[in-house]
C-alpha positions in Angstrom: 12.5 20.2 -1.9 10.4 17.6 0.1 11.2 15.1 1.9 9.6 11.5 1.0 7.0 10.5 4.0 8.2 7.6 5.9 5.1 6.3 7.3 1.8 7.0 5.2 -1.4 7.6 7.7 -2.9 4.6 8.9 -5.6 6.1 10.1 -7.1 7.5 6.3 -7.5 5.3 3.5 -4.9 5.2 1.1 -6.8 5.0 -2.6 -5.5 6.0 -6.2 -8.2 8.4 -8.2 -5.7 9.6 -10.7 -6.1 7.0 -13.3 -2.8 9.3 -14.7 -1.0 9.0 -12.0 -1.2 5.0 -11.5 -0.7 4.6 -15.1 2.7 6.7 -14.4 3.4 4.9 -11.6 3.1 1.9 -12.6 5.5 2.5 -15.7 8.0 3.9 -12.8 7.6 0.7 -10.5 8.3 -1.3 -13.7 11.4 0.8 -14.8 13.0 1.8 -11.5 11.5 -1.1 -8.9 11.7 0.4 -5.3 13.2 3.5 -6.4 10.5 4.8 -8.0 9.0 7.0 -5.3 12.4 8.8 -5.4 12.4 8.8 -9.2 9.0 10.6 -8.9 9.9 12.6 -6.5 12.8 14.0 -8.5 10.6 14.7 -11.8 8.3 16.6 -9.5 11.3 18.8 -7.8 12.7 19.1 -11.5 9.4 20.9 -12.8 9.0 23.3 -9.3 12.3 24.7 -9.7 11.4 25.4 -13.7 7.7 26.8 -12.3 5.9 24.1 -14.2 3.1 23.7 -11.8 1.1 21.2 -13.3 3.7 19.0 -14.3 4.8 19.2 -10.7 1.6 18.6 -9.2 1.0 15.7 -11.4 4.7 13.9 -10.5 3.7 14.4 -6.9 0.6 12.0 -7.1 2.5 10.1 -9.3 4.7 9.8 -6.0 2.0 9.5 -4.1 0.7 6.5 -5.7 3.8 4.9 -5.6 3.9 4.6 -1.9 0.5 3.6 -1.9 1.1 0.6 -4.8 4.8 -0.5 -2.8 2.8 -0.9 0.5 3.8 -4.1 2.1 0.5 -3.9 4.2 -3.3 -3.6 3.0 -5.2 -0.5 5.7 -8.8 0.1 5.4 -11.1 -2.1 4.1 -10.8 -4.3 1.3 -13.5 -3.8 -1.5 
């Protein structure tokens, strides 16, 4: 099991290329609010414990692009 990051690192920028995985976080944000990270989270431990690697790998940048669409700051450069 991992542990959800704290801090994200300010120092690379923090962009979405998974079209997937913002469309499944966004449905997460909208059906579990702040909780969705953990939400994710627990969909991708689910699917490691099962060894259901892409399904797991999948739920983790769904998790990941949770964190980056609940910042409360912008880093980087704005486009």
């Amino acid at each position: 099991m991992r542990l959800i990051s704290s801090h994200i690192d300010q120092s690379a920028y923090n962009l979405i290329y998974d079209r997937a995985a913002y469309v499944g976080a966004c449905e997460l944000i909208k059906k579990h609010g702040a909780a969705a990270s953990i939400e994710a989270l627990h969909k991708a431990d689910f699917h490691e414990c099962r060894g259901e690697s892409q399904q797991c790998h999948y739920w983790r940048r769904v998790e990941s692009a949770v964190e980056i669409l609940l910042l409360d700051k912008v880093h980087g450069d704005i486009h």
